[in-house]
C-alpha positions in Angstrom: 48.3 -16.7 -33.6 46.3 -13.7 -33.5 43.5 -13.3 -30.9 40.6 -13.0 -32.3 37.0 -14.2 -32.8 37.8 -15.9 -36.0 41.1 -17.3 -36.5 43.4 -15.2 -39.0 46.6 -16.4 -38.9 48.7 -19.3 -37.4 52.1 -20.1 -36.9 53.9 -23.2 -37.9 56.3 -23.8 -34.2 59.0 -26.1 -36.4 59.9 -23.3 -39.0 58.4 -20.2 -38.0 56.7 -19.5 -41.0 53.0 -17.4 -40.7 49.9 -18.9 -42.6 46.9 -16.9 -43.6 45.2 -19.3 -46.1 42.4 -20.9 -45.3 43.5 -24.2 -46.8 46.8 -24.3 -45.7 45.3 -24.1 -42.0 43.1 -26.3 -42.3 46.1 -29.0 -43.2 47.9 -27.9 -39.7 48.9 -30.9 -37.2 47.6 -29.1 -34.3 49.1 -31.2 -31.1 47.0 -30.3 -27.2 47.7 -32.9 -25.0 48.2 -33.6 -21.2 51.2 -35.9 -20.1 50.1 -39.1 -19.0 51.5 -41.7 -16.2 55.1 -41.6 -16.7 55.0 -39.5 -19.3 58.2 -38.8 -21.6 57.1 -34.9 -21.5 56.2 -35.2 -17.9 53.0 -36.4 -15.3 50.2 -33.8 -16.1 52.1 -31.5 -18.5 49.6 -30.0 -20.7 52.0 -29.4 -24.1 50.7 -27.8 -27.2 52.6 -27.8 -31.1 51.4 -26.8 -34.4 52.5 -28.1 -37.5 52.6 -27.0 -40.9 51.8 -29.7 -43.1 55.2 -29.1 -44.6 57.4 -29.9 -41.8 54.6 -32.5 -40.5 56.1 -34.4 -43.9 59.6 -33.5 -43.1 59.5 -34.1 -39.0 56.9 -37.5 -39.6 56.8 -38.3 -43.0 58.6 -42.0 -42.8 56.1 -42.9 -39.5 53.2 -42.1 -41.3 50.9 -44.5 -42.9 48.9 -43.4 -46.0 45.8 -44.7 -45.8 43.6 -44.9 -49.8 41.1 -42.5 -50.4 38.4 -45.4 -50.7 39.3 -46.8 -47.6 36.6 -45.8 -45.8 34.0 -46.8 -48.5 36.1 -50.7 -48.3 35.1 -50.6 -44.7 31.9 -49.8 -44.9 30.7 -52.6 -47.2 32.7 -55.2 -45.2 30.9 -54.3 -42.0 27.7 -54.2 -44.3 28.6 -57.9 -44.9 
């Protein structure tokens, strides 16, 4: 990533490749977290990844569950109910 007021470019970590479109960013899986109790990454280790929606497919693709556009709008009018 460059530094920079605005953001101009950002890196996918899985394959490396560099990303300049505004759109394509805007699909990046960006992980910043902090290891919890017994962590499996460690107590309190802050870890950072970001994904290009490509390899987010590839790397989580079978785990993730696709939720229908409408969705939300179901929702809504049950809780209305």
């Amino acid at each position: 990533m460059v530094n920079s007021k605005y953001l101009v470019s950002i890196q996918c970590d899985c394959c490396k490749k560099d990303f300049i479109d505004e759109l394509e960013i805007q699909e990046f899986l960006r992980i910043n977290e902090i290891g919890g109790y017994s962590s499996a990454i460690g107590d309190e280790v802050h870890y950072q990844c970001d994904l290009c929606s490509a390899c987010v497919k590839r790397l989580l693709g079978k785990y993730l569950r696709i939720i229908p556009r409408d969705w939300e709008e179901r929702q809504n009018a049950q809780n209305r109910l």
